[in-house]
N, C-alpha and C positions, 0 to 999 in steps of 0.2 A: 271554527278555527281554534278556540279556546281548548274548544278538547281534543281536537288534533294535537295540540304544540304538548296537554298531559298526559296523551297516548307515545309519542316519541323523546318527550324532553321529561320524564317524573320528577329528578331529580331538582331541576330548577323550578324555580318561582320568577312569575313576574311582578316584579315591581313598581312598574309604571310603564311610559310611553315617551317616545322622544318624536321631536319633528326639525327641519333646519332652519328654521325661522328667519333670519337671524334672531328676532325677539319677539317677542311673546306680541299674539296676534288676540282680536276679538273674539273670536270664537274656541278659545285653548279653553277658557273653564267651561262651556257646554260638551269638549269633548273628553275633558277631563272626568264628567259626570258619570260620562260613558263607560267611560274604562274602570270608573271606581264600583263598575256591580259585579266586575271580575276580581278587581285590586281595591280594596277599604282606602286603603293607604295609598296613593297610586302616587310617584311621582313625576314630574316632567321634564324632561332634559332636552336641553335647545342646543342644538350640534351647528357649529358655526363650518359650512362647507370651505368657505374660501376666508380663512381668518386673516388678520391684519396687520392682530398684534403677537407678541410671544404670547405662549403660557398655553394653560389646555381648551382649545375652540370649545368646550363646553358649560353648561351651565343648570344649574339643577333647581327644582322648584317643587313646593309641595304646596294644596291648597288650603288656606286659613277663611275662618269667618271673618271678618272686618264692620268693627261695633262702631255704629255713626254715633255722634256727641248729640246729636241734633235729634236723638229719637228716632229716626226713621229704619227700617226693617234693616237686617243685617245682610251685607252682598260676601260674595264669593272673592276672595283675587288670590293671588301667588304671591308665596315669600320665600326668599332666596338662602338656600341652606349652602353649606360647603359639601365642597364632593372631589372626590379623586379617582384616578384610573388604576385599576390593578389589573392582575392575572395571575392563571396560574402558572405553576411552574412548567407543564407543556405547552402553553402559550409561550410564556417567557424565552424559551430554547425556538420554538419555531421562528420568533420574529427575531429574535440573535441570527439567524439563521439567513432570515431574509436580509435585515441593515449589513450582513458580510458583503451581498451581494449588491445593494445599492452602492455602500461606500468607495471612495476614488482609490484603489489599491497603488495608485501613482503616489499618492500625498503619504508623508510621515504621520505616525503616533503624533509626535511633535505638535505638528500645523491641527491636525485633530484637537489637540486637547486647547491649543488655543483657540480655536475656532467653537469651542465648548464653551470656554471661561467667557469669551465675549457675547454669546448667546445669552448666557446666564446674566453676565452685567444687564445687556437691554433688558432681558427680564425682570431684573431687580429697580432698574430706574423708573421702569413702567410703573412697577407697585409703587415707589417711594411717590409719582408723579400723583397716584389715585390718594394714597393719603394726604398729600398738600391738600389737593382741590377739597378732600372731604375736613379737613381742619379748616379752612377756608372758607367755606357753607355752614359749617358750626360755627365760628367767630361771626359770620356775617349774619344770625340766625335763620338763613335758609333752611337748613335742617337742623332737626332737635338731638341734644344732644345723647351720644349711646353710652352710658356707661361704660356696658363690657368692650366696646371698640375703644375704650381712652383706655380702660387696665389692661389689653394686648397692646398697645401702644408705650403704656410704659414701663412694661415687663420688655420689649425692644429695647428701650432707651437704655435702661437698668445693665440688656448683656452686652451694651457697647462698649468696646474698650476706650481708656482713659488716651487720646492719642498726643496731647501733649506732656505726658511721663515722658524722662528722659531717657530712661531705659528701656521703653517701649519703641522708642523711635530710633535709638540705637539697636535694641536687636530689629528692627522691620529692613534697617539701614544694614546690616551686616547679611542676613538674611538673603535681601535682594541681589548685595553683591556679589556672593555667592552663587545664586543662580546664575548671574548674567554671566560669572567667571566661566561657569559651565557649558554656557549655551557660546560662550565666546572659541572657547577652545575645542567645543564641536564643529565651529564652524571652518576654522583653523584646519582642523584635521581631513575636513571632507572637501575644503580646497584642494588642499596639499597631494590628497588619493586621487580626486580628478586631474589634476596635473600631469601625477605619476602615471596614471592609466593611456590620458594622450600621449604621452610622449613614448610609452610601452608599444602603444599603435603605430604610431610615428616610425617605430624603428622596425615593427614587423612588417609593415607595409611595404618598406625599402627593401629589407631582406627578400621579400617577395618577389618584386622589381629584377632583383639583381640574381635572381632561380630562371625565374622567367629566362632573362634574357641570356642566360648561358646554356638554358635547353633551347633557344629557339638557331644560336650559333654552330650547332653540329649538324640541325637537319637543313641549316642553306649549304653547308660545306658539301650534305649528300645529294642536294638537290643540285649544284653546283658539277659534282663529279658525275651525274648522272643525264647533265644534258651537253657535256665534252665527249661522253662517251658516246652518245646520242651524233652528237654531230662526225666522229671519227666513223663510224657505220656509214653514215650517210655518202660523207668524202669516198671512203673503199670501193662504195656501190657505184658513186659517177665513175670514179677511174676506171674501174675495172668493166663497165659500158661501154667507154672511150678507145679502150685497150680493144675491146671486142667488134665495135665499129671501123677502128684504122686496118687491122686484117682483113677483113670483108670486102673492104676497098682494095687493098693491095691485091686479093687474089683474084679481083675481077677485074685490076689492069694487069695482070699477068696471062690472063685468059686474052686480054683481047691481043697481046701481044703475037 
């Protein structure tokens, strides 16, 4: 299979192996072994099928030796690297391609882009949630503590803005009200076109009504004139029967006379 996938794929390289885990199972470093006499380096990415939280279902792993204090021989486990999703760029246009046609073409840009920002907040309170717990396991000394995870931590702190400056909270406060000005007198206007549009209807509807019923006024007047004339025929035909009946009688009491 290995040289199948270098006979059609040259160009790529494998890197490792993924499985859905959700999490890393007993048997990942014996099959990890496996895979590393094709891949030195192999690593393992645990694809969460039905995720729970935001953020990307994945997770990446590469295998390290793990030195015991105690002397005893050294075992295999997994240590958790960072990893991210990309593509290229006829990837990127295909799956633009595709979210055109999932997306609700009923809903505005608008409701999108807020429905974006609040994705993003759950996103970002999840992480602020993982660093509480993990400060919280360092003060409590459950876990030891990481260097480099306290110097990203306070290179965060560092690019927070100062939010009680008062000229900071005056422009966030000017800022805002500006938008809302916006979103207020959007909304203003798409009342005010709904409005006009019903009542636009409103009066073609009537118009209609009132077409209608003056074409339907000439064809009763000819269907009118059309069964007087009907019955004037009919009247001629008795008479002129009757006419022809009272003769017939006369010349046969003239006969018997």
């Amino acid at each position: 299979m290995y040289g199948m996938f270098k006979k059609v794929n040259a160009r790529e390289k494998i890197v490792g192996w993924y499985h859905t885990g959700p999490k890393l199972l007993q048997n990942d470093v014996i099959i990890n072994e496996l895979v590393r006499k094709y891949c030195p380096n192999s690593v393992l990415v645990i694809i969460d099928a039905k995720p729970k939280t935001l953020g990307l279902p994945t997770e990446a792993y590469i295998a390290v030796e793990e030195v015991h204090d105690d002397g005893t021989p050294t075992t295999k486990t997994f240590e958790h690297v960072p990893s991210e999703i990309g593509a290229e760029e006829a990837e990127e246009v295909g799956v633009e391609h595709l979210l055109r046609d999932i997306k609700d073409t009923s809903v505005g840009t608008l409701s999108q882009r807020v429905t974006n920002q609040l994705m993003g907040l759950k996103g970002l309170f999840s992480q602020l949630q993982e660093i509480h717990s993990y400060l919280e396991k360092v003060s409590t000394g459950a876990l030891p503590i990481n260097h480099q995870i306290v110097y990203h931590l306070q290179d965060i702190f560092n690019l927070l803005p100062d939010v009680n400056l008062q000229s900071f909270v005056k422009a966030v406060y000017v800022k805002t009200n500006d938008q809302m000005l916006v979103v207020y007198l959007a909304s203003l206007i798409r009342s005010i076109i709904a409005l006009h549009n019903l009542i636009n209807n409103k009066v073609q509807s009537r118009d209609a009504e009132k077409n209608e019923g003056k074409e339907k006024e000439p064809k009763e007047k000819k269907k009118e004139d059309a069964t007087a004339k009907d019955k004037g025929d009919s009247d001629k035909k008795e008479s002129g029967g009757k006419t022809d009946s009272t003769k017939d009688s006369k010349e046969a009491a003239n006969k018997k006379k």
